[in-house]
C-alpha positions as CSV (number, residue, x, y, z in Angstrom):
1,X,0.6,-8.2,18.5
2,X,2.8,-7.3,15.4
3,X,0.8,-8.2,12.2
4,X,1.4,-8.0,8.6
5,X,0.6,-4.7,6.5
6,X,1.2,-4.4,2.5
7,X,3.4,-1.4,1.5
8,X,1.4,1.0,-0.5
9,X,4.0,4.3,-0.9
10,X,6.7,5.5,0.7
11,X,7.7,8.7,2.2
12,X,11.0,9.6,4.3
13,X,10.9,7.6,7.3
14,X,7.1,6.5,7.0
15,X,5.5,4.4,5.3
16,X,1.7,3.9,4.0
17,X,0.7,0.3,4.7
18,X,-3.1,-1.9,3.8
19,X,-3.7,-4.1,6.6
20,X,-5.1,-7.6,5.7
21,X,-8.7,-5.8,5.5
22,X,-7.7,-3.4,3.5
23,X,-7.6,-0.5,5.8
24,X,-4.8,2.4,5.4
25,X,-2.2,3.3,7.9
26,X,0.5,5.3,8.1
27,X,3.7,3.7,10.0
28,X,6.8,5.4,11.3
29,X,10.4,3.1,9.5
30,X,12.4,4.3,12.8
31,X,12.0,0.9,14.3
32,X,13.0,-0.9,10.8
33,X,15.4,-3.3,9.9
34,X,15.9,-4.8,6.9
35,X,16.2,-3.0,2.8
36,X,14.3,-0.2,1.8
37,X,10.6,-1.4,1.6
38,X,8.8,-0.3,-1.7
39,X,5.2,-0.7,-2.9
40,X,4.0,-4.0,-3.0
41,X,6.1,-5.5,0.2
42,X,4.6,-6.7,3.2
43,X,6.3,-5.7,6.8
44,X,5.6,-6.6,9.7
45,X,4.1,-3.9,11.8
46,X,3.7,-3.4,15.8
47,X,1.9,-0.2,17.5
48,X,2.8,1.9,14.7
49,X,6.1,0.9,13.8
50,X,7.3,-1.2,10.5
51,X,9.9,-4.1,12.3
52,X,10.9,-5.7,10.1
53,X,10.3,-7.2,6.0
54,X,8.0,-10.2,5.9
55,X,8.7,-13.4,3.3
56,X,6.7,-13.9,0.7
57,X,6.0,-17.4,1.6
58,X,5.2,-16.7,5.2
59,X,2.8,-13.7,3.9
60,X,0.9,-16.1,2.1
61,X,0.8,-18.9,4.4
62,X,-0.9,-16.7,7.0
63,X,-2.8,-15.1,4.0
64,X,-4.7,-19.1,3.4
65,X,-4.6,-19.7,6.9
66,X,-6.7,-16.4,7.2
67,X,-8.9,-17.4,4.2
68,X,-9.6,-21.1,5.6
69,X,-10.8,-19.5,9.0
70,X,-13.0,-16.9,6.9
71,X,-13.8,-18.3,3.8
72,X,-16.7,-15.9,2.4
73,X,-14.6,-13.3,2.0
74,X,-11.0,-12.0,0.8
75,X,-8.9,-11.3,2.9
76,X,-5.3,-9.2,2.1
77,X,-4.1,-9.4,-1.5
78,X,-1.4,-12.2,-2.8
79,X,2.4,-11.9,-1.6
80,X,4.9,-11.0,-4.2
């Protein structure tokens, strides 16, 4: 399941992401297509890969859908 990840700095041909809970990864760019992500994006990411950018209005569609389901608490940060 790919899901969405925040872009928090940028190295080469990896990336360090936030998932929606706030958790740090590091994700490998070899699988990426789209311009080169900076701080602040959101990607979508799959088994350790960034695939592709994600929309700023799709980020935070899934971002109230998330909230609705879990209300009491906050979940990812606001899309740019």
């Amino acid at each position: 399941m790919s899901r969405l990840h925040e872009v928090v700095d940028v190295a080469g041909d990896r990336v360090t992401v936030t998932d929606l809970t706030g958790h740090a990864h590091t994700v490998s760019l070899l699988a990426y297509e789209g311009p080169a992500p900076a701080p602040g994006d959101w990607l979508v990411v799959h088994s350790g890969f960034a695939l592709a950018p994600a929309d700023g209005g799709d980020v935070a569609a899934a971002l109230a859908e998330l909230r609705s389901l879990v209300p009491d608490t906050t979940v990812g940060r606001e899309a740019r």
